[in-house]
N, C-alpha and C positions, 0 to 999 in steps of 0.2 A: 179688536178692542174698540172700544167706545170713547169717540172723542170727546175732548173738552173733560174727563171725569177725574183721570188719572192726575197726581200732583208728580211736580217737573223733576225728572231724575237725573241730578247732577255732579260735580266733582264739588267734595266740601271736606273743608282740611278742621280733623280736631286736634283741639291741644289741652297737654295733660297739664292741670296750672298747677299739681304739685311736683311732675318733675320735668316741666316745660318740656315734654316728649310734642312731637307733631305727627303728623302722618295724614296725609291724601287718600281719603274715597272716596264714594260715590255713595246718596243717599239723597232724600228725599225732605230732611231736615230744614224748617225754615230758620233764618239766621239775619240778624240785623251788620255783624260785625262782621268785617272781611281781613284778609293778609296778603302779604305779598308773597309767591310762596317762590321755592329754589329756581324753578322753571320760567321767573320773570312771568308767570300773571297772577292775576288778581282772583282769589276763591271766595266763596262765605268760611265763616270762621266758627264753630263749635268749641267752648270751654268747657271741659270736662272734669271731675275731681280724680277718678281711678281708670286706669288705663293697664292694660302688659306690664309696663315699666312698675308701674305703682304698687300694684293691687302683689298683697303678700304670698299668695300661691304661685306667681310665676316667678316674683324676685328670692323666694324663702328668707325674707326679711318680715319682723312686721312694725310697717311704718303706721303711725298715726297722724289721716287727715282731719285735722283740728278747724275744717272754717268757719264755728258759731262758737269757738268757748267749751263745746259742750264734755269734753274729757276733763277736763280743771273743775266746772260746777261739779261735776258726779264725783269728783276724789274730794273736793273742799266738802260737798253734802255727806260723804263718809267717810271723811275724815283720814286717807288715804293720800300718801305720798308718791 
């Protein structure tokens, strides 16, 4: 491999902010925001909307993530409850 090309591959915790799920791997994701994770250190941090936990094919639920409005405008614009 060729130095200097490759970006830094690391341990980076996502968290699911609809069902504040977390979980630890590894990835190459840049990230402003870090946590303290179970293990007493410090990782970057990935907020994520749908996850295992979330996403309707694994839970056989279907949840709706709502983070812009956008389910309310589409029933108020057809008139749907």
């Amino acid at each position: 491999m060729k130095k200097a090309i490759h970006p830094e591959y690391r341990a980076v915790v996502f968290q699911d902010i609809s069902s504040d799920f977390k979980f630890l791997t590894r990835s190459t994701i840049k990230t402003k925001d870090t946590i303290d994770w179970e293990d007493g250190n410090q990782y970057p941090l990935v907020k994520i909307e749908v996850s295992s936990r979330s996403h309707p094919f694994y839970t056989g639920k279907q949840n709706i993530v709502d983070t812009a409005g956008r389910v309310d405008r589409f029933r108020r614009k057809y008139g749907l409850s």
